[in-house]
PAFITOR-204166 format. One record per atom (N, C-alpha, C): x, y, z. Coordinates in pm, whole numbers, padded with zeros to 5 digits, always signed. Last residue first. Layout:
REM residues N
XYZ;...
END
This chain:
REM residues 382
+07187+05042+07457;+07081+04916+07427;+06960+04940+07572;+07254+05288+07556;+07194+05290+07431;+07099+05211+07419;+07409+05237+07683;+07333+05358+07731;+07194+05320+07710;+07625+05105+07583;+07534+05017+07691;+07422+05108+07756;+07724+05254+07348;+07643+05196+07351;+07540+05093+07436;+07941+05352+07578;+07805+05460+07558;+07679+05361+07454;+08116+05162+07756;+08070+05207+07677;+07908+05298+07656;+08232+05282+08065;+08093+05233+08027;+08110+05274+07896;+08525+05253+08286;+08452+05338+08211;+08300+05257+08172;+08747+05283+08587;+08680+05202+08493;+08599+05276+08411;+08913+05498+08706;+08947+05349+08723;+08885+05238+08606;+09034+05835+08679;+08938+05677+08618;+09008+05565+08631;+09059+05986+08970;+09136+05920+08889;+09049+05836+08819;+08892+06350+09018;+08931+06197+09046;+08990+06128+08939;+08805+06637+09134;+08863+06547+09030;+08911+06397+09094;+08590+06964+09149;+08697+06890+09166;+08774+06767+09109;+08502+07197+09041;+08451+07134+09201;+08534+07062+09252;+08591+07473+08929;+08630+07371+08945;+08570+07254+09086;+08314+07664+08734;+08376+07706+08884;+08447+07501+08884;+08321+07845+08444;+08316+07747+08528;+08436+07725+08659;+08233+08216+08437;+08337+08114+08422;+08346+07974+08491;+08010+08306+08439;+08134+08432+08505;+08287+08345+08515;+07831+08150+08439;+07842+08261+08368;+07944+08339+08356;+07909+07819+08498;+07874+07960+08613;+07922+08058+08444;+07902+07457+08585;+07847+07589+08467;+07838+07714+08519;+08134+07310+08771;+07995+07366+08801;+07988+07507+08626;+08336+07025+08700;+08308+07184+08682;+08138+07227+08686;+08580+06743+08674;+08435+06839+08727;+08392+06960+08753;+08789+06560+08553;+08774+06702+08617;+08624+06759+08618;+08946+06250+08549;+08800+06334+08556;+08792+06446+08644;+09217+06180+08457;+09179+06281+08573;+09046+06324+08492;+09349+05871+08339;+09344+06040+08326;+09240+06073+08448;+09347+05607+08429;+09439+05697+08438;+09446+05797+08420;+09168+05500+08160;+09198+05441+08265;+09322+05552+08307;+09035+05682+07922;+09132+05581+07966;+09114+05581+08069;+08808+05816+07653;+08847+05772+07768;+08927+05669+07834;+08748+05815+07373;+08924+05803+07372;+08931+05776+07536;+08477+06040+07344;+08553+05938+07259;+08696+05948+07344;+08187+06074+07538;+08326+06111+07510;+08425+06023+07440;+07829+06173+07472;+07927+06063+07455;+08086+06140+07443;+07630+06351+07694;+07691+06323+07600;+07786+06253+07582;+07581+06260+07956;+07499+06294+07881;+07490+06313+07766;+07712+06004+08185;+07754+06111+08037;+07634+06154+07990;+07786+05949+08472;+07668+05900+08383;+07656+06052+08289;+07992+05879+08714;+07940+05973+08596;+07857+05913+08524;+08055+05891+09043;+07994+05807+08924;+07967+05903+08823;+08365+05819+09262;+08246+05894+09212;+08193+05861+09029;+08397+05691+09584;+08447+05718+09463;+08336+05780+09345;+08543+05724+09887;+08447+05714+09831;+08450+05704+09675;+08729+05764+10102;+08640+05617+10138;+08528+05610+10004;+08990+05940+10038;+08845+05931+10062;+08787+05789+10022;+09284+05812+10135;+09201+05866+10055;+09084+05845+10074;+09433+05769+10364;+09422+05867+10355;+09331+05959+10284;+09660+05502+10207;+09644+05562+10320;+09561+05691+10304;+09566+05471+09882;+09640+05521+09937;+09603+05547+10083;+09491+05159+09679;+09495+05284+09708;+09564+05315+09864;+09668+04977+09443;+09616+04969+09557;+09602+05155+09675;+09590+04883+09115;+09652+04988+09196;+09596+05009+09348;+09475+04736+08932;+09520+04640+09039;+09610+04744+09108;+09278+04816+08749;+09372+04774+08719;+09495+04726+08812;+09035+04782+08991;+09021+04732+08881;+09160+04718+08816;+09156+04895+09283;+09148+04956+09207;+09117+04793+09066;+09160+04774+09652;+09253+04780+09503;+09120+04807+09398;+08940+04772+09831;+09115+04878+09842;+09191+04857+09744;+08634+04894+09792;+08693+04803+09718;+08879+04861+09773;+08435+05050+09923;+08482+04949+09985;+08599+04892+09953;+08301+05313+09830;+08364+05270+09770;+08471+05151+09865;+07953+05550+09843;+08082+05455+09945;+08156+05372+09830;+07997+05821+09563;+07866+05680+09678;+08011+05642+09721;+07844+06111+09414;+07949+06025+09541;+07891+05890+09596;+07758+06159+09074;+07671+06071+09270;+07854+06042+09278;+07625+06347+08802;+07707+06267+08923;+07693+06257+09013;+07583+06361+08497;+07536+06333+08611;+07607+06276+08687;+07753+06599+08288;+07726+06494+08263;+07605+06447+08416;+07802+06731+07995;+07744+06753+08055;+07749+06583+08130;+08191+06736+07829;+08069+06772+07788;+07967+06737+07958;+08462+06890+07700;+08361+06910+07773;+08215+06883+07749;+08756+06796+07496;+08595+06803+07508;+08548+06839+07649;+09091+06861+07638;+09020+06792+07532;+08839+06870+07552;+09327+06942+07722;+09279+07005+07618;+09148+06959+07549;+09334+06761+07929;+09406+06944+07985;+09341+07005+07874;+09062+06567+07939;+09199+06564+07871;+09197+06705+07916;+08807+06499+08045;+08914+06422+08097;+09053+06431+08023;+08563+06690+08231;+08646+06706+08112;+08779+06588+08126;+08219+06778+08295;+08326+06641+08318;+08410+06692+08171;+07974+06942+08435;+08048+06913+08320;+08181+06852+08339;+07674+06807+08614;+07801+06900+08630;+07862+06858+08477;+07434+06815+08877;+07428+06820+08737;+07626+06901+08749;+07421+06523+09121;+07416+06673+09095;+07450+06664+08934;+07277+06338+09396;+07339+06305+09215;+07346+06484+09207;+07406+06205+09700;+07354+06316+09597;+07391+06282+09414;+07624+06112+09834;+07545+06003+09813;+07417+06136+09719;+07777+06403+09949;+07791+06273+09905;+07662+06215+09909;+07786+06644+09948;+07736+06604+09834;+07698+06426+09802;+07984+06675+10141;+07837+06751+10165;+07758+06651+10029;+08202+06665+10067;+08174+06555+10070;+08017+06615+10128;+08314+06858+09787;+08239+06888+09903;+08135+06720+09940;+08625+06775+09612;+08504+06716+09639;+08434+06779+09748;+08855+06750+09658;+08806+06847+09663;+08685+06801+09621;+08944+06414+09493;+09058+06558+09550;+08919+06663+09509;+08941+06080+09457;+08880+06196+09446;+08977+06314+09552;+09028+05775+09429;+09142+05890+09436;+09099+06061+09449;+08837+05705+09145;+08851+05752+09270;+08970+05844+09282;+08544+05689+08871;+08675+05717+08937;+08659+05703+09080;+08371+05555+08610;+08397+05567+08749;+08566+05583+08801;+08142+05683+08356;+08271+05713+08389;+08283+05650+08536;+07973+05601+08040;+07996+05654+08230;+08115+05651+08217;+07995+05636+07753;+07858+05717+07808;+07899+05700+07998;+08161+05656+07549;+08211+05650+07660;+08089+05702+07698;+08334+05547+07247;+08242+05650+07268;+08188+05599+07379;+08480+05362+07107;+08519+05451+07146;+08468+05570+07291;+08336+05273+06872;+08351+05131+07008;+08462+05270+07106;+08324+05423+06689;+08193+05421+06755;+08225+05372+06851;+08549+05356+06568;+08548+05475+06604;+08469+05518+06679;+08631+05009+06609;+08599+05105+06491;+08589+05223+06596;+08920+04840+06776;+08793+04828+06752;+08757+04959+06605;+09105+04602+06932;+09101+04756+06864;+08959+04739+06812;+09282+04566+07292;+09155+04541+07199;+09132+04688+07070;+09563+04379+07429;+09502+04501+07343;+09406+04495+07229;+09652+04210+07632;+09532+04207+07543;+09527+04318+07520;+09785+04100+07912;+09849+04188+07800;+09768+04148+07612;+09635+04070+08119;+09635+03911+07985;+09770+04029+07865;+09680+04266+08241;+09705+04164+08336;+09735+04029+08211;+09588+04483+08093;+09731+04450+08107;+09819+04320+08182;+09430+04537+07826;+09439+04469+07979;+09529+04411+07975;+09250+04841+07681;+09380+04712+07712;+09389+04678+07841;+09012+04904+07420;+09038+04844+07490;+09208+04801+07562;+09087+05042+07169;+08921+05022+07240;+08962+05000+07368;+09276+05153+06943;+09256+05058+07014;+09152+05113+07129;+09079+05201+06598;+09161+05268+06706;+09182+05118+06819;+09085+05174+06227;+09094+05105+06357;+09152+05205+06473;+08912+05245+05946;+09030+05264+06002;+08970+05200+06154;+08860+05033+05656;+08808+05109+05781;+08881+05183+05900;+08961+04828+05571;+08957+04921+05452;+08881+05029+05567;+08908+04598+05752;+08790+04582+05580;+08834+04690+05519;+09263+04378+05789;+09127+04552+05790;+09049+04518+05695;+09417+04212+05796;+09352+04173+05845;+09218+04318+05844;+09560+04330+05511;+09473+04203+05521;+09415+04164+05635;+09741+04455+05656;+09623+04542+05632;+09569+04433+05582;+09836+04383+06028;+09850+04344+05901;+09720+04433+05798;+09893+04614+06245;+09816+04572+06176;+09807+04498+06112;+10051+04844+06444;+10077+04718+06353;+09993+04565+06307;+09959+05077+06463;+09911+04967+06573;+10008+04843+06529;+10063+05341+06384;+10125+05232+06477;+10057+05121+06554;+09728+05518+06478;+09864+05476+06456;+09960+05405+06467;+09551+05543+06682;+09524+05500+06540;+09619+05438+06466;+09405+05530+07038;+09526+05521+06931;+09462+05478+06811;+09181+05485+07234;+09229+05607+07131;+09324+05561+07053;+09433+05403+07478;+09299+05461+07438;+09292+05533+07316;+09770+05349+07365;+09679+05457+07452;+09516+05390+07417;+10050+05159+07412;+09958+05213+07332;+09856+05303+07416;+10281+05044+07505;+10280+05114+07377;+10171+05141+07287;+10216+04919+07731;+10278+05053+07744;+10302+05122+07593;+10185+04637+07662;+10072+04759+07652;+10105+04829+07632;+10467+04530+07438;+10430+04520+07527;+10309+04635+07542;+10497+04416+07196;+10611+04351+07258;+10533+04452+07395;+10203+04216+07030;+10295+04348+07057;+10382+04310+07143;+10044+04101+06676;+10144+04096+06799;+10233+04172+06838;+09715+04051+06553;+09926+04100+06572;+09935+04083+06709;+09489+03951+06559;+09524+04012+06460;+09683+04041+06470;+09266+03733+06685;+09382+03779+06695;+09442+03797+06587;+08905+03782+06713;+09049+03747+06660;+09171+03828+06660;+08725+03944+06856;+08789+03867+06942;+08865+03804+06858;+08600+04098+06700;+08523+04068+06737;+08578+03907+06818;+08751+04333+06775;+08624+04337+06864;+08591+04223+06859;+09072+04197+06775;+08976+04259+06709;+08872+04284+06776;+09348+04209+06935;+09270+04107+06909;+09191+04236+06858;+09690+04111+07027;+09594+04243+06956;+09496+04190+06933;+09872+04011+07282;+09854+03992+07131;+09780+04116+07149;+10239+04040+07413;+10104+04003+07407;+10036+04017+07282;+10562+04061+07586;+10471+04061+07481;+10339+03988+07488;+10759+04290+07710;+10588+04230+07796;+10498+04169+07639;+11069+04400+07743;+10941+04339+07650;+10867+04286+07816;+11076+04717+07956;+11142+04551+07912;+11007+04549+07819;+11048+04926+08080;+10955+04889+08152;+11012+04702+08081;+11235+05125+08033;+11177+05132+08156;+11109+04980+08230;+11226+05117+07761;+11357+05067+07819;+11319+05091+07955;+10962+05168+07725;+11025+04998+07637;+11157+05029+07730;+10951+05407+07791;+10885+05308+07850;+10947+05155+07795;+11074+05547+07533;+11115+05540+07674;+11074+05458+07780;+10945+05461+07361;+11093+05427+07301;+11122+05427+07459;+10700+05573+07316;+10749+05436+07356;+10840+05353+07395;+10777+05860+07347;+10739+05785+07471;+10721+05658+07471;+10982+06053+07242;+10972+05926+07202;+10898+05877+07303;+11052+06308+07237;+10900+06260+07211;+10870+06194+07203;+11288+06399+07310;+11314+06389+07198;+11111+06343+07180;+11223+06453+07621;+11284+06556+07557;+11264+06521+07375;+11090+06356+07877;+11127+06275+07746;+11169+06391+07673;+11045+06511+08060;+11141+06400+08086;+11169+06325+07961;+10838+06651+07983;+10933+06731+07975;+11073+06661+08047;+10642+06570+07693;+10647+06562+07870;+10820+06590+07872;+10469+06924+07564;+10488+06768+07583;+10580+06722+07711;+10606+07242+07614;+10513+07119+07535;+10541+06963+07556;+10659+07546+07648;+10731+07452+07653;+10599+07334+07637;+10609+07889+07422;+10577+07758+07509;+10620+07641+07508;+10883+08027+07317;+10828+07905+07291;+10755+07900+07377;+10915+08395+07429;+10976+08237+07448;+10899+08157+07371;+10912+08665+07392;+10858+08617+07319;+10894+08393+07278;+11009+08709+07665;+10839+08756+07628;+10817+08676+07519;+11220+08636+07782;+11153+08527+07774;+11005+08571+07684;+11394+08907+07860;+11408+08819+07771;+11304+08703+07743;+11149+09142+07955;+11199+08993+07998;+11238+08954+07870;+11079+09449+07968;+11230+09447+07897;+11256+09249+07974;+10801+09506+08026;+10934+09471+08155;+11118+09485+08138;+10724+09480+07795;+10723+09588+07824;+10803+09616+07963;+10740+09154+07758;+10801+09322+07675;+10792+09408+07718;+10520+09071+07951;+10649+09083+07995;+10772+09190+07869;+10268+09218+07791;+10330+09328+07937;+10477+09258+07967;+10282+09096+07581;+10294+09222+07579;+10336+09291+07719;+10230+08806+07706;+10390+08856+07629;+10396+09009+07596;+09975+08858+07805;+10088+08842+07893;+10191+08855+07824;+09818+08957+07555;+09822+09056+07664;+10029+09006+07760;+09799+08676+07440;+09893+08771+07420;+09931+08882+07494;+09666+08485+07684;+09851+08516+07675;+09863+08648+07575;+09471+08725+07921;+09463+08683+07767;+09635+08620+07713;+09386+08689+08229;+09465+08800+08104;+09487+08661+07978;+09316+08601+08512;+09296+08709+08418;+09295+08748+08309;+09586+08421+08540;+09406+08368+08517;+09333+08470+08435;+09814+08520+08657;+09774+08578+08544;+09647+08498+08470;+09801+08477+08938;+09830+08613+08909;+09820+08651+08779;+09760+08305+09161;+09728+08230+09004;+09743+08402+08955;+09897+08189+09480;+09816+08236+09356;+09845+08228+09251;+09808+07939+09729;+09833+07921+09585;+09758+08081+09519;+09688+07850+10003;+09825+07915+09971;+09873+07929+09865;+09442+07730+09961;+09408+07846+10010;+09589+07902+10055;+09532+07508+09783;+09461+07666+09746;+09469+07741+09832;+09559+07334+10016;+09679+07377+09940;+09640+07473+09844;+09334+07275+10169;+09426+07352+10222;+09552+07406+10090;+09203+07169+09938;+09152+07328+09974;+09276+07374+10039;+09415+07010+09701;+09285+07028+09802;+09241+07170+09860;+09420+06987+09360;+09445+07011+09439;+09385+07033+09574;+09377+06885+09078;+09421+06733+09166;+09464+06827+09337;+09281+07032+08911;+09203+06959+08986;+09231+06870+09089;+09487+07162+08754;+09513+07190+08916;+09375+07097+08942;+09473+07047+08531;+09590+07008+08532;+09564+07042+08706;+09238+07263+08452;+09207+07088+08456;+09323+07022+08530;+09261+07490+08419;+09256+07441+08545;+09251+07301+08551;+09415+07628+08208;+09455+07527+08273;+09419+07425+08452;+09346+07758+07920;+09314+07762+08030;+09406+07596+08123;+09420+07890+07645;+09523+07865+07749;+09503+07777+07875;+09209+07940+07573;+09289+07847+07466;+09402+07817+07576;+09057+08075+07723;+09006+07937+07699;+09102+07886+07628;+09154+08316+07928;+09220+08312+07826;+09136+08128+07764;+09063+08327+08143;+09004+08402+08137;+09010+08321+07973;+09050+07997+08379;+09165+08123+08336;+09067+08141+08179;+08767+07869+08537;+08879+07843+08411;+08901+07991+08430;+08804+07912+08931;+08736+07900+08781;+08878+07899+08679;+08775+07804+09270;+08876+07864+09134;+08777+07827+09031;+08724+07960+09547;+08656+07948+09472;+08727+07918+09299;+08904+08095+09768;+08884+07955+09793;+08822+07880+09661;+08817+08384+09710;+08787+08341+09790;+08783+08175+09820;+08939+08304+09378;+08907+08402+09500;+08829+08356+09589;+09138+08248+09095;+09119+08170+09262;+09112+08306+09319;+09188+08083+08759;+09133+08242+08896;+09129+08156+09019;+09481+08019+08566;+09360+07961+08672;+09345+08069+08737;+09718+07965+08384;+09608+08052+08336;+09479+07977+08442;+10035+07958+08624;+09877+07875+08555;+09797+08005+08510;+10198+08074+08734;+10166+08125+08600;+10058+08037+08548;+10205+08116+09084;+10302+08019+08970;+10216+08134+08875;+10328+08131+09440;+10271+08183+09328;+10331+08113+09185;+10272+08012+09769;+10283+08004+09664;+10240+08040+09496;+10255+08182+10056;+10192+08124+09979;+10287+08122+09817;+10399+08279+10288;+10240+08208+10337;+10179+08124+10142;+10696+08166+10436;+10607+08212+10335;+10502+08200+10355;+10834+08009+10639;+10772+08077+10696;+10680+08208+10578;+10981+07759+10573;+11045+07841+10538;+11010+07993+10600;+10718+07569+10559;+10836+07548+10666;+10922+07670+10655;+10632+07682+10362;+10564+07689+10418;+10626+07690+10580;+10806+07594+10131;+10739+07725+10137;+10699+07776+10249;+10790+07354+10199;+10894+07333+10202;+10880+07508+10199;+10512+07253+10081;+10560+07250+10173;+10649+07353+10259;+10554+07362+09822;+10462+07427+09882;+10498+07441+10017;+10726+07183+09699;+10716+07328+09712;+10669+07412+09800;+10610+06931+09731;+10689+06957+09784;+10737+07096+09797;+10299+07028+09662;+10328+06959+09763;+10446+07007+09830;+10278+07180+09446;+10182+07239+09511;+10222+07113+09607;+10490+07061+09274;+10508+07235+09280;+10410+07268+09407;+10483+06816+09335;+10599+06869+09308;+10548+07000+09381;+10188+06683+09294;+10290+06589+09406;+10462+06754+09424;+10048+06804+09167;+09970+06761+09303;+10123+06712+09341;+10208+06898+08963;+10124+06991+09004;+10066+06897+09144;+10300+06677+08853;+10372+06710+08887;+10329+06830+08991;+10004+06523+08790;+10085+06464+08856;+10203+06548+08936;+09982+06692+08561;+09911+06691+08651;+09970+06655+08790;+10231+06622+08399;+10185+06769+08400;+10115+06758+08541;+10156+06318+08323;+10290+06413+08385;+10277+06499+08498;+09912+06131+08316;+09889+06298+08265;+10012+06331+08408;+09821+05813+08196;+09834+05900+08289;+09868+06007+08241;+09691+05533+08133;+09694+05656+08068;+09713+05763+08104;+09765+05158+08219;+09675+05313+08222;+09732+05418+08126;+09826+04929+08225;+09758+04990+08129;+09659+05095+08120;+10027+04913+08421;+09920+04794+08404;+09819+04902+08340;+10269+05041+08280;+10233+04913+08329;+10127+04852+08301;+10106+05318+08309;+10128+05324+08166;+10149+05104+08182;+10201+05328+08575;+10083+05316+08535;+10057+05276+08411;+10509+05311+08619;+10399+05272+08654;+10248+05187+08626;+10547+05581+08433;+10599+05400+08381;+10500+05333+08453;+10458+05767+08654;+10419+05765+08509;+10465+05621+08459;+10629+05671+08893;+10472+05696+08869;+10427+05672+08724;+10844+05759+08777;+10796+05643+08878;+10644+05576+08823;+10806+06044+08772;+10856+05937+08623;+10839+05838+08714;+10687+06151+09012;+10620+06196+08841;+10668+06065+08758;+10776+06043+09251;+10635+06107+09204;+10575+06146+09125;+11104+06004+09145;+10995+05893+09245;+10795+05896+09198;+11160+06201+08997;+11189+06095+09020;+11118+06014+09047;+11103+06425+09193;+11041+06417+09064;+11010+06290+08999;+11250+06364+09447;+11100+06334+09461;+11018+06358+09317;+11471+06410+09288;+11463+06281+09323;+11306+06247+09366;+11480+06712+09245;+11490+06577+09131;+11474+06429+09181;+11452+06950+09394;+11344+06789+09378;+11381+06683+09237;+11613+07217+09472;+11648+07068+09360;+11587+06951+09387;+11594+07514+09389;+11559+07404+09462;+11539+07277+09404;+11749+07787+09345;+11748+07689+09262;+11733+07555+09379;+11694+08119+09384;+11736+08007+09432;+11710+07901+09354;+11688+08504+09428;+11664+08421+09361;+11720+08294+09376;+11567+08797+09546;+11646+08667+09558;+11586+08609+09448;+11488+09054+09311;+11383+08966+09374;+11502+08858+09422;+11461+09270+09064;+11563+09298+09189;+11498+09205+09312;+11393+09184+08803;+11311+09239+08909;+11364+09251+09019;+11625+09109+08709;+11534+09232+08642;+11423+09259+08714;+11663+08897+08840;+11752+09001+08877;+11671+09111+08790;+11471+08717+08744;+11445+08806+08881;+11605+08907+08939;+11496+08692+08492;+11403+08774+08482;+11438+08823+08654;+11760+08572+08517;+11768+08688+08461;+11593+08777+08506;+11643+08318+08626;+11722+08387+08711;+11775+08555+08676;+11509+08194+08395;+11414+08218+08550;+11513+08352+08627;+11725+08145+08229;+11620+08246+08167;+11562+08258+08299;+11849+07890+08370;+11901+08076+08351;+11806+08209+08304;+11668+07791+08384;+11689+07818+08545;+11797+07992+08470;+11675+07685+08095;+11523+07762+08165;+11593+07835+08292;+11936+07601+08077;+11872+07721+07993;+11748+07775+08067;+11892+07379+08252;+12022+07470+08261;+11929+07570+08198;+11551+07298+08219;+11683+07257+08162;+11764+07366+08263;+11234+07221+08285;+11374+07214+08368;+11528+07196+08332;+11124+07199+08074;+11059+07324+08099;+11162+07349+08236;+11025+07060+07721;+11061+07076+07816;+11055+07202+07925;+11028+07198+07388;+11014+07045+07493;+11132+07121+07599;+11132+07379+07206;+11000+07397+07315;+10993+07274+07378;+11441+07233+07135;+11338+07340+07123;+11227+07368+07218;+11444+07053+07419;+11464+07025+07311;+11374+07114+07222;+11615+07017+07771;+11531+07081+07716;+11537+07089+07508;+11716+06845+07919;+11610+06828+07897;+11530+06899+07776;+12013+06813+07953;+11919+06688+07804;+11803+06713+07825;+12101+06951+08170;+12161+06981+08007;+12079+06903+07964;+11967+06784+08391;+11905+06914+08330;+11958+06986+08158;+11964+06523+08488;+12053+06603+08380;+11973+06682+08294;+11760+06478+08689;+11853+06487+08736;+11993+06466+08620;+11520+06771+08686;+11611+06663+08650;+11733+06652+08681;+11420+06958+08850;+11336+06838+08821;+11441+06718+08762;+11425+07278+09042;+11564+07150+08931;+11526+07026+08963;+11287+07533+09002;+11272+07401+09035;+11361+07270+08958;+11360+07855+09135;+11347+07781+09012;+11329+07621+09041;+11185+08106+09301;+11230+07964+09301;+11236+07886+09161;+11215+08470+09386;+11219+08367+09244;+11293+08250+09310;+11000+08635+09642;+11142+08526+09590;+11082+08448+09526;+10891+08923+09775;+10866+08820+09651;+11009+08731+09672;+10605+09069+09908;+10729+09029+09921;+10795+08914+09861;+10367+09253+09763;+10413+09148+09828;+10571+09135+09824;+10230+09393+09595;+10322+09461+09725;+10310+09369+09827;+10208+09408+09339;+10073+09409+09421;+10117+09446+09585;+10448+09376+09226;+10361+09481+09208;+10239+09504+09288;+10466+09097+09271;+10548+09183+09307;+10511+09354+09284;+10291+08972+09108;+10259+08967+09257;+10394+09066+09337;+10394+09078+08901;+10266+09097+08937;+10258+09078+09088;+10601+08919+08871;+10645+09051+08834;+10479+09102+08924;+10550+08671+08869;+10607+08711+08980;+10622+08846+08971;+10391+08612+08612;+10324+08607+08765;+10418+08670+08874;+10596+08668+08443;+10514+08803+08421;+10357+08767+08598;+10735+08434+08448;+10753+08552+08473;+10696+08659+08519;+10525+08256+08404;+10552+08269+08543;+10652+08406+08573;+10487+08329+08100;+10418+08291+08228;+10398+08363+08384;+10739+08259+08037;+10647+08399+08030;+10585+08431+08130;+10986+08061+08153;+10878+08115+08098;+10816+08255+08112;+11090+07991+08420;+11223+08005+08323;+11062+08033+08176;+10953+07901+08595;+11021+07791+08532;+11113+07866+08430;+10960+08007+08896;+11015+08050+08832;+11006+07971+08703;+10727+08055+09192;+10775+07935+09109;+10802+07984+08978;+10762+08283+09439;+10717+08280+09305;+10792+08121+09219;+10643+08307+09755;+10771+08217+09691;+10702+08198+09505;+10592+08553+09938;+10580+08464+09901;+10653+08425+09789;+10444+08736+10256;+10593+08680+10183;+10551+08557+10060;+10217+08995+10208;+10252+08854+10230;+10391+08824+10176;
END
């Protein structure tokens, strides 16, 4: 097969193109130029589209005697990742870069554009298996990354490989050493790779302007005052700005935010804990299933908990979304229900419910949707 290795200038993906180049395919290194000032992206391990990465991408494929090219989506990055991301973070969601960049960048416009070119498929460095159409978690659990590909459909798997799912990372920095890749013993690159210094309030506050609103307590007094949502998460502990005369001496997360009253609700550690889940926007889904409850495991952070939960496809009428996102030409008519079996702390609005069948041989990805709304777990309860 001809195919187009996605370069970022990592181990990774190094040691994927070296592989699929060994397997006796026909290979070209694509590096992907995401920003549009690649000198400021990259900050020790932050980041993953600088000058420096496209050079580290371009050494490994002259060490593999492979073309090599520099394709420049900075503007559909632009539009489909940082757009997007401010966006949402807006009317008080919680969104995931990484993911985002994987359904709209590497496995869209890439892919595409792969495809027009007359390649049959696209190869990257995700720690993800994919055989026969079928993907499971990458071998390696500390690495694994299928959560981040849930957002993908069948047609765009069935042109995607995953060449090091297999292998353990240390294994992978041992074999790119043994290639002689400058990159074997690289940093992993970390956090979001448009913000370079880590500041993500700092960056949304100049994105997005004051939006000020208050803070209110569970039990509905108003405790402070913020200059706008976007500066806080689900979950948060930190930085709330508090007065500590208004605390019993307990620590506080925020519970709750609505962005329409710009109301941020904080609550105790228990007011956290998430017994449903409803999403849409669903991707890969066997609509075979629909209106069915089935048994499955639900994960909603790239790193976070897994736990068991119950789920039903049912019809979904509604064309705007609870935080007032109006859905998309195209998307399934349906949306899907979780009912937790175990409690998940920190769920938001905006992360990616990922769904996974239990299989011995490694959970198999069914598929994923966007949370629109959640269920405290004490409404399980009462």
């Amino acid at each position: 097969m001809r195919v187009v290795a996605a370069m970022s200038g990592g181990v990774d993906s190094a040691v994927a193109a070296s592989r699929a180049l060994e397997a006796g395919h026909e290979v070209i290194g694509v590096h992907l130029a995401l920003s549009r000032s690649p000198e400021a992206v990259r900050a020790g391990s932050r980041g993953c589209c600088s000058l420096e990465d496209s050079a580290d991408a371009r050494r490994v494929a002259d060490k593999l005697g492979i073309p090599f090219y520099v394709w420049d989506f900075s503007d559909r990055f632009a539009e489909d990742v940082i757009d997007d991301f401010v966006d949402s973070y807006s009317i008080g969601e919680t969104p995931n870069p990484c993911l985002r960049c994987n359904e709209k960048i590497k496995f869209e416009a890439l892919l595409d554009r792969s495809i027009a070119l007359g390649f049959d498929a696209v190869v990257t460095g995700h720690y993800a298996r994919l055989h026969d159409g079928v993907m499971r978690r990458g071998i390696d659990s500390n690495k694994d990354q299928s959560y981040v590909l849930g957002v993908l459909t069948d047609e765009q798997l069935a042109h995607c490989m995953f060449p090091v799912g297999d292998t353990i990372k240390p294994e992978i920095r041992e074999e790119a050493k043994s290639h002689g890749f400058g990159v074997a013993s690289k940093p992993d690159s970390h956090d979001i790779c448009f913000i370079p210094d880590g500041r993500t309030q700092a960056f949304l506050g100049k994105k997005i302007g004051l939006r000020p609103g208050i803070m209110k307590d569970q039990d509905g007094r108003t405790v402070a005052e913020h200059d706008g949502v976007y500066g806080f998460t689900i979950g948060q502990r930190k930085g709330l700005g508090v007065p500590r005369e208004a605390l019993d001496g307990s620590p506080r997360y925020v519970t709750d935010i609505d962005a329409a009253t710009g109301t941020v609700t904080i609550g105790r550690r228990e007011d956290l804990r998430t017994g449903a889940i409803i999403a849409d926007r669903l991707k890969r889904l066997n609509p075979d299933i629909h209106g069915r409850e089935f048994r499955c495991d639900v994960q909603v952070r790239a790193h976070g908990g897994v736990v068991p939960a119950l789920a039903r496809l049912v019809d979904d009428p509604d064309p705007v979304t609870p935080a007032g996102r109006e859905k998309k030409p195209g998307e399934a008519p349906w949306r899907m229900e979780l009912q937790l079996l175990e409690p998940l702390e920190g769920v938001a609005r905006g992360q990616a419910a990922v769904v996974y069948q239990p299989d011995e041989e490694g959970d198999i990805l069914l598929g994923s949707g966007t949370i629109r709304a959640t269920e405290p777990w004490s409404a399980r309860e009462d």
